[in-house]
C-alpha positions as protocol buffer text, in pm:
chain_id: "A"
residue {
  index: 1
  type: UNK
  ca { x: -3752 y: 10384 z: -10773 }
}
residue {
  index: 2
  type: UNK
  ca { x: -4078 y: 10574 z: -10770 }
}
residue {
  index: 3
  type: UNK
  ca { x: -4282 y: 10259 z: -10703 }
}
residue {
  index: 4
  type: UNK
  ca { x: -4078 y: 10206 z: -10347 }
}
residue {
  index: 5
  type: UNK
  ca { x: -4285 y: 10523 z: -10270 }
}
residue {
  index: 6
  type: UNK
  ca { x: -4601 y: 10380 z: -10276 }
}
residue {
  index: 7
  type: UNK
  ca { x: -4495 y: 10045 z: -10148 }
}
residue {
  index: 8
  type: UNK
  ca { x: -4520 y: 10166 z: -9797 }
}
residue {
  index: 9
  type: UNK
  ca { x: -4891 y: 10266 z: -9837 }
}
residue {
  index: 10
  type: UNK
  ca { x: -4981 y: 9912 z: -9925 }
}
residue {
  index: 11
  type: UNK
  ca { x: -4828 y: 9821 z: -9590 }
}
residue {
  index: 12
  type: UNK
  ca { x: -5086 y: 10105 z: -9375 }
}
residue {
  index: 13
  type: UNK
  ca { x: -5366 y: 9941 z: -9646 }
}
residue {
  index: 14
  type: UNK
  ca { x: -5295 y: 9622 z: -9444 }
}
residue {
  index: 15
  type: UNK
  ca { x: -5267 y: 9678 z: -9161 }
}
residue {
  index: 16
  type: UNK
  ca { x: -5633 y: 9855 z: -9173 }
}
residue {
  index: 17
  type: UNK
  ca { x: -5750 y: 9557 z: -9305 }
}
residue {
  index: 18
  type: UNK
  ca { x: -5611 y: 9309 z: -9057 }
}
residue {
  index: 19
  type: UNK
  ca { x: -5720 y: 9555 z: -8781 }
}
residue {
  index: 20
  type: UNK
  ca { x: -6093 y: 9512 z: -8939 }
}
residue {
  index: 21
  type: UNK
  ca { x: -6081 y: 9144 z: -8966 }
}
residue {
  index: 22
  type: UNK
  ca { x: -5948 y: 9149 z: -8558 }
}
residue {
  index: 23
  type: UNK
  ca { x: -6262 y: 9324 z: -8506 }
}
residue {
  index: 24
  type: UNK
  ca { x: -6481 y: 9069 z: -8652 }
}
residue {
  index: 25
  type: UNK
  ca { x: -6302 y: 8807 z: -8543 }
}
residue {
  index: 26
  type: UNK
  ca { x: -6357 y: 8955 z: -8183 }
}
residue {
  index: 27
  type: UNK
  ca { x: -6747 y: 9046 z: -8263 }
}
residue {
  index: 28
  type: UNK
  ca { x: -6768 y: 8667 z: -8366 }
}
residue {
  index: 29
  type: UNK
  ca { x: -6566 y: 8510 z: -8024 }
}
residue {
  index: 30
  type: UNK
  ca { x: -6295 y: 8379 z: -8227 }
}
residue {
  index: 31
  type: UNK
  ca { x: -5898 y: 8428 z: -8203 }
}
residue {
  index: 32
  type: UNK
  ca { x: -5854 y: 8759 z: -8293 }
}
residue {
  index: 33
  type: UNK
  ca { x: -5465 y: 8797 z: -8159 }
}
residue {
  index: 34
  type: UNK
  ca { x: -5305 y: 8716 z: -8462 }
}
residue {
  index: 35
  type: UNK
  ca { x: -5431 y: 9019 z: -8706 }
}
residue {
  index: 36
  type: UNK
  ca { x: -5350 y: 9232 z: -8434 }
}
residue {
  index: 37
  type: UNK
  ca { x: -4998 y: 9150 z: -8382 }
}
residue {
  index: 38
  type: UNK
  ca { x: -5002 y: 9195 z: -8775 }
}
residue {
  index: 39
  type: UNK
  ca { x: -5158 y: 9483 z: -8805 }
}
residue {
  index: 40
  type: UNK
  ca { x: -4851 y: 9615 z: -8556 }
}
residue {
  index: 41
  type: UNK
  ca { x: -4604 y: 9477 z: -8723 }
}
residue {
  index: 42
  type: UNK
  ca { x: -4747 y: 9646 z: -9052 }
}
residue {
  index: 43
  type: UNK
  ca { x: -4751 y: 9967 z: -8887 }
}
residue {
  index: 44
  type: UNK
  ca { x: -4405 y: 9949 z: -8802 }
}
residue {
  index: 45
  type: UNK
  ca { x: -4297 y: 9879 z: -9143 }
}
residue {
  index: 46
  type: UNK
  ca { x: -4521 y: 10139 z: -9275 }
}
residue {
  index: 47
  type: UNK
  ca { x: -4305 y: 10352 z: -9049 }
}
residue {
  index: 48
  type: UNK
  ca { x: -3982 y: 10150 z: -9117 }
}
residue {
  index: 49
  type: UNK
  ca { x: -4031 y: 10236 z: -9555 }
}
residue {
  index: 50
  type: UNK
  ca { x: -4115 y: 10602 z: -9492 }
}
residue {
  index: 51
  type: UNK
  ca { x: -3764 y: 10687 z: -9242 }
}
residue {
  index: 52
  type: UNK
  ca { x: -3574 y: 10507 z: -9526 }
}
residue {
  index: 53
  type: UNK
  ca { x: -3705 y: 10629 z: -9820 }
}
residue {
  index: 54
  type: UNK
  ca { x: -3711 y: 10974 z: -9700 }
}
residue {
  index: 55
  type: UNK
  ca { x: -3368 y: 10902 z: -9588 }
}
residue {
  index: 56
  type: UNK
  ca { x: -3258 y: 10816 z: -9949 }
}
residue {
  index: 57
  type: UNK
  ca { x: -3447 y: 11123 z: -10115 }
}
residue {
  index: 58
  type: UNK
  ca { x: -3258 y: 11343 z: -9868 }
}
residue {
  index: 59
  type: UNK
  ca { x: -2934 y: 11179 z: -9982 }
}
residue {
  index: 60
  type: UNK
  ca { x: -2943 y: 11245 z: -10374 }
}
């Protein structure tokens, strides 16, 4: 179960990236909604991993 710790990092590593390619999608006048709504979403389940697996260390 260690590997579920670092799962949620991959999540925030996403979410910078799709924040990044918003930004160049904006700097180039293209749709750049999309990544951002990602990136959010990634953010939340950045958040979402962490309260749970903290949750389950606190519980054994």
């Amino acid at each position: 179960m260690a590997y579920l710790k670092f799962i949620q990092y991959i999540y925030l590593a996403f979410a910078i990236f799709s924040f990044g390619f918003a930004y160049f999608q904006w700097k180039a006048n293209e749709d750049f909604v999309l990544p951002i709504i990602v990136g959010f979403v990634s953010i939340g389940m950045f958040f979402f991993r962490r309260h749970f697996h903290n949750k389950y260390q606190k519980k054994q």
